[in-house]
C-alpha positions as CSV (number, residue, x, y, z in Angstrom):
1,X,9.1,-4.1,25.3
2,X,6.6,-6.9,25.8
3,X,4.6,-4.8,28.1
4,X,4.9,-2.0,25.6
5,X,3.5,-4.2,22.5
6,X,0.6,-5.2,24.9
7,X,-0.1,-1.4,26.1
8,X,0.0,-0.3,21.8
9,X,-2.1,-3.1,21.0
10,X,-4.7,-2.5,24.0
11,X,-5.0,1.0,22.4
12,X,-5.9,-0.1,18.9
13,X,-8.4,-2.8,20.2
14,X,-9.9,0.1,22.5
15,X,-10.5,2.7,19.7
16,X,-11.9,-0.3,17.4
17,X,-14.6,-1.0,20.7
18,X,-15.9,2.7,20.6
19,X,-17.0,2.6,17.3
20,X,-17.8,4.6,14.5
21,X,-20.6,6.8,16.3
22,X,-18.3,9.5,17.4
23,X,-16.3,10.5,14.5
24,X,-12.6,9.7,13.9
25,X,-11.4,13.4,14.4
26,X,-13.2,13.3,17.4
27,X,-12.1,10.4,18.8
28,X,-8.5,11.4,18.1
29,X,-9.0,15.2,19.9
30,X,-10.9,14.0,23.1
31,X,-7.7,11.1,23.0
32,X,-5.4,14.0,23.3
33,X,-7.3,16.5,25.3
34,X,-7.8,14.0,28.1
35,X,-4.3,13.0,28.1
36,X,-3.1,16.2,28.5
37,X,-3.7,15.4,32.3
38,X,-0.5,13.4,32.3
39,X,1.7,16.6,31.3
40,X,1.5,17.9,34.6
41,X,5.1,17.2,35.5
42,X,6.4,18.9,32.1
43,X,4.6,22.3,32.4
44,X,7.7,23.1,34.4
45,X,10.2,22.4,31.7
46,X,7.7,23.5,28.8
47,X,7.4,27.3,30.7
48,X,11.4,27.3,30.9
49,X,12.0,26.6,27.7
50,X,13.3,30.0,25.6
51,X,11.9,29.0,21.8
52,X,13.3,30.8,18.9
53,X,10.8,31.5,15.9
54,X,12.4,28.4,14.4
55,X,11.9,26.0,17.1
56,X,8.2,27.1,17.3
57,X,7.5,26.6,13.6
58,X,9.3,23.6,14.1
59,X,6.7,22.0,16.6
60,X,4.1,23.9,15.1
61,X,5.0,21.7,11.8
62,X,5.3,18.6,13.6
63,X,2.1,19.1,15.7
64,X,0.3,19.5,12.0
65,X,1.9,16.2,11.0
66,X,1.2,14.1,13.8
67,X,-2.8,15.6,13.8
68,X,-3.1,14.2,10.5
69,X,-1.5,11.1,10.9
70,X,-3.2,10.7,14.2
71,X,-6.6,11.6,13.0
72,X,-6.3,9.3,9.7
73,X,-5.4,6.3,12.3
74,X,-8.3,6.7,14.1
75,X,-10.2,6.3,10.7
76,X,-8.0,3.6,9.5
77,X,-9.5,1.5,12.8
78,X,-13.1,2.1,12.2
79,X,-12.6,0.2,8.5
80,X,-9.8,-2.2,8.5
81,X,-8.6,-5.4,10.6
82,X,-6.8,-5.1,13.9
83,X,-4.4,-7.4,12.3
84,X,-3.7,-4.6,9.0
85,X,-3.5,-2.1,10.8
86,X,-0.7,-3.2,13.3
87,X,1.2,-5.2,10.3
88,X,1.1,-1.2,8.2
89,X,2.3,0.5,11.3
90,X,5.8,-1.7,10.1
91,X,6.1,0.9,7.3
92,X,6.6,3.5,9.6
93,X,10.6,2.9,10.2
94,X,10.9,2.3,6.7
95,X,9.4,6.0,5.9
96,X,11.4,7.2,8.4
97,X,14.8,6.1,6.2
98,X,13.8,7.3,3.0
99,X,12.8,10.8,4.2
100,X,15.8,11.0,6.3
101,X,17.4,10.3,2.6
102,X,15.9,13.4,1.3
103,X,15.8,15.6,4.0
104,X,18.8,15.0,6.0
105,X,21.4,13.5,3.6
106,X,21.6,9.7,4.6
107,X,23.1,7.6,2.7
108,X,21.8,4.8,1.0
109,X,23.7,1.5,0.8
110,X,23.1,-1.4,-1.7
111,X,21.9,-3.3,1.8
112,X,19.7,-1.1,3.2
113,X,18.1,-0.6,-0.8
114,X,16.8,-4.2,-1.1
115,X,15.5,-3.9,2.6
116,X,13.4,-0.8,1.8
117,X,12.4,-3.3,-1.6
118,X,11.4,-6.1,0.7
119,X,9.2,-3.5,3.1
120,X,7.6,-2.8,0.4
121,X,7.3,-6.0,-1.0
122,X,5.5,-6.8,2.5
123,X,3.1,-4.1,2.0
124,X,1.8,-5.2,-1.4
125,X,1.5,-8.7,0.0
126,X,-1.0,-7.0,2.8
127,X,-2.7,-4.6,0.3
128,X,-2.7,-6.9,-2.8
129,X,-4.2,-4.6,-4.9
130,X,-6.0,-5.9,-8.2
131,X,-6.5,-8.9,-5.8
132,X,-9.3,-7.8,-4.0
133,X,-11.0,-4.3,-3.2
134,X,-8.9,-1.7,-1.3
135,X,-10.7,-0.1,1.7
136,X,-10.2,3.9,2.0
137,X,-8.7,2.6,5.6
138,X,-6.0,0.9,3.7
139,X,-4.9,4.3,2.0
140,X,-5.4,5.9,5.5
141,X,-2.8,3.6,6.5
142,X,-0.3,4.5,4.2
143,X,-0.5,7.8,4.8
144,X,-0.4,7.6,8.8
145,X,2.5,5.8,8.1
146,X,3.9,9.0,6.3
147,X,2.8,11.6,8.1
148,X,3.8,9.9,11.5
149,X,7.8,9.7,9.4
150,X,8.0,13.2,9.3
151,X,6.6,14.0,12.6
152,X,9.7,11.5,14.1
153,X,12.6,13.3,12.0
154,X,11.3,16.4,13.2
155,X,11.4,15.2,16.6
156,X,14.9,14.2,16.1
157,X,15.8,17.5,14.9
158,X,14.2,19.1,17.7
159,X,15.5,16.8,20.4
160,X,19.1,17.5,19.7
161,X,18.0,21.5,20.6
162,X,15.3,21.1,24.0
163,X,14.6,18.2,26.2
164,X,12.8,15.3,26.0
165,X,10.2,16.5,28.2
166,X,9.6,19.5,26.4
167,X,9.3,17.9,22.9
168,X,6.5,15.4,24.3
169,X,5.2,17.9,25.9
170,X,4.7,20.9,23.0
171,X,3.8,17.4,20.7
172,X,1.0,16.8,22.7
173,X,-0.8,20.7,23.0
174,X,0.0,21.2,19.2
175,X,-1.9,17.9,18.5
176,X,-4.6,18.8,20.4
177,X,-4.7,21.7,19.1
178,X,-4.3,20.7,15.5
179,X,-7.1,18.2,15.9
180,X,-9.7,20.5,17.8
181,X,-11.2,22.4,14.4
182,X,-11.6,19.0,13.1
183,X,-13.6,17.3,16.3
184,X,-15.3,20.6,16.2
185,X,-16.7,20.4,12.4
186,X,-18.4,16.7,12.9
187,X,-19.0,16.9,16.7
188,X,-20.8,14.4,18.5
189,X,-21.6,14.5,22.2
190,X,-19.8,11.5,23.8
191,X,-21.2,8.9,26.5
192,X,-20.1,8.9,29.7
193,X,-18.4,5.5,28.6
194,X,-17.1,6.6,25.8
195,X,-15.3,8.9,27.8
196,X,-14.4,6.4,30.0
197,X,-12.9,4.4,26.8
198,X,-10.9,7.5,25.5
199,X,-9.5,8.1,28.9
200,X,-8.2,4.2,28.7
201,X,-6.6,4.8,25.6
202,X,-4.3,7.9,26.9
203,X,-2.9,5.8,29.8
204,X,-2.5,2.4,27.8
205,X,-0.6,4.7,25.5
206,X,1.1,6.8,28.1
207,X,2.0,3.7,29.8
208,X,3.5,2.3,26.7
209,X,5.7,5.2,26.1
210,X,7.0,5.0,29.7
211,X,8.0,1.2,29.1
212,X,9.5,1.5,26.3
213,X,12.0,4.6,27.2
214,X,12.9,1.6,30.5
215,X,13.5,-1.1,27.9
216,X,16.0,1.4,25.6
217,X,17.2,2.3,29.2
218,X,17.7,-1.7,29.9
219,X,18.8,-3.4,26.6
220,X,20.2,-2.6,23.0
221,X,18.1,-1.9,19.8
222,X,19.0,-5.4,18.9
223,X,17.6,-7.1,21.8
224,X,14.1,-5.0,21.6
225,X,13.1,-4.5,18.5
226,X,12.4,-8.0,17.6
227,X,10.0,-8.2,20.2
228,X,7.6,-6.0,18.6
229,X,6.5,-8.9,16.5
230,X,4.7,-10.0,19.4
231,X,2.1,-7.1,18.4
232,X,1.3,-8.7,15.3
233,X,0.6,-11.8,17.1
234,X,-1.8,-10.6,19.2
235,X,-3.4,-8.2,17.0
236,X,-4.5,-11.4,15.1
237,X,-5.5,-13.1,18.6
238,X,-7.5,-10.1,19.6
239,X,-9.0,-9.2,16.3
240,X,-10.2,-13.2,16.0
241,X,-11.2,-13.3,19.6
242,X,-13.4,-10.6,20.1
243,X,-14.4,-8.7,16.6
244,X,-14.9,-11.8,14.6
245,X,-12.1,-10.9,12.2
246,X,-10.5,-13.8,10.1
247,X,-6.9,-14.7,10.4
248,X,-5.7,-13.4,6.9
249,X,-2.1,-15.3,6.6
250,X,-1.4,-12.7,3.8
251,X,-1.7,-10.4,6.4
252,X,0.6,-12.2,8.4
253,X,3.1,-12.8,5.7
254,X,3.3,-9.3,4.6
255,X,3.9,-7.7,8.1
256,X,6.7,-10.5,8.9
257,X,8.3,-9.7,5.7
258,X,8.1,-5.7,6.8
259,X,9.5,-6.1,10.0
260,X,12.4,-8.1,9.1
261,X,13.5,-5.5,6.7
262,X,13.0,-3.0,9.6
263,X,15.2,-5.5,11.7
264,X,17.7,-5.5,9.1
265,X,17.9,-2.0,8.7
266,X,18.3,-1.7,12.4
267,X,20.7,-4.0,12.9
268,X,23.1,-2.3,10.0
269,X,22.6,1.2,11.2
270,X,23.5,-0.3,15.1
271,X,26.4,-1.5,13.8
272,X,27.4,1.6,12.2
273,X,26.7,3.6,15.1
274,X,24.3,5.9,13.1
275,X,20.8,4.9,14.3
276,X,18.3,7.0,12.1
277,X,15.9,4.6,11.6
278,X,13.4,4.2,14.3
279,X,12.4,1.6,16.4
280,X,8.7,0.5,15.3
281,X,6.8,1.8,18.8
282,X,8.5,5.0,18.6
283,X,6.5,6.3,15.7
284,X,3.2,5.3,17.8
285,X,0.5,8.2,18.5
């Protein structure tokens, strides 16, 4: 999980490197068009598959979700801190447990309740509207966080009817595909290094998606969710280090204060035996 913080946060600080001269959409379709190269050993299982109508509007759903969450990300990191934007990707548990209250019948206890409150708590401490002027990235943020909930449950859904393999797999061709009339609309021809860049961010993110399906293999929920504070911690370093960005301790506050509501909420469902609620990396583009 520590080398799976490092590989999320090496992703962020490469997309906020490129830029803003190719456009966020862009950015987010050449991200998944050129890391389509690491499906190769699921085309098997993705040609095998028998899909019912529902099963394909199922991914085809999901694929719409994760394009907008993805391409709205993308734009979030072209206009906000390092440091914000890893602290808001917290929310994306807590999303998870509401609209799994909706959608799929959970249950809410008293517990689980004030943890939500506290999550949200954390995010006004970040945003602190009234405080200072919000950023259309901040908004973005918010509504990654959303779009990248529903695109989990229905993961879930779909994961208890196909493999594994073949639910990465269809996720990644119905993003790219849900992102390519986008890219197309403000296309910009990239740099050979900015190619370079994007190709960089598919393996640090491919690479963090393998380490983290080992450290569920290796250890319980418990044991490796708290690590994923360390990405706050190093989204701070990085963003101080090398984009001149101040250490906002409200920042810092505010995502603490979101990810130990997600904790708690982890912890409870754990011990209930009825994980719904996500671990944080899981929702990750």
């Amino acid at each position: 999980m520590v080398v799976t913080g490092l590989c999320f946060v090496a992703v962020t600080a490469l997309v906020k490197l490129l830029g803003t001269r190719i456009p966020a959409p862009e950015q987010a379709f050449l991200r998944y068009l050129i890391g389509l190269v690491f499906l190769i050993p699921m085309w098997g299982a993705m040609r095998r598959a028998r899909l019912t109508p529902r099963l394909w509007g199922l991914f085809g759903l999901r694929g719409l979700a994760h394009s907008a969450g993805v391409a709205l990300w993308f734009f979030a990191m072209t206009r906000i801190p390092i440091a914000e934007i890893t602290a808001m990707n917290y929310l994306n548990p807590v999303y998870v447990t509401v609209l799994a209250v909706v959608f799929l019948g959970e249950r809410l206890a008293a517990r689980r309740i004030l943890a939500i409150a506290a999550a949200l708590v954390g995010a006004f401490i970040i945003l602190r509207p009234g405080f200072r002027e919000l950023d259309p990235g901040h908004i973005a943020m918010l509504l990654t966080a959303l779009f990248f909930a529903v695109s989990y449950l229905l993961a879930k859904i779909l994961s208890g009817e196909v493999s594994a393999s073949v639910v990465v797999g269809f996720l990644s061709v119905t993003v790219t595909i849900g992102l390519a009339p986008l890219a197309l609309m403000v296309w910009v021809w990239p740099e050979p290094w900015e190619l370079a860049m994007l190709f960089l961010v598919a393996s640090f993110a491919t690479a963090g998606h393998f380490t983290m399906t080992l450290a569920f293999a290796a250890a319980p929920v418990t044991v490796t969710q708290p690590v994923t504070f360390l990405q706050l911690v190093w989204s701070v370093a990085i963003g101080a280090l090398f984009f001149a960005e101040p250490v906002d301790p409200w920042v810092i506050a505010g995502g603490t204060l979101i990810l130990g509501a997600v904790l708690f909420i982890t912890w409870r469902e754990h011990v209930l035996k009825k994980r719904v609620t996500p671990m944080i990396s899981e929702t990750k583009h």
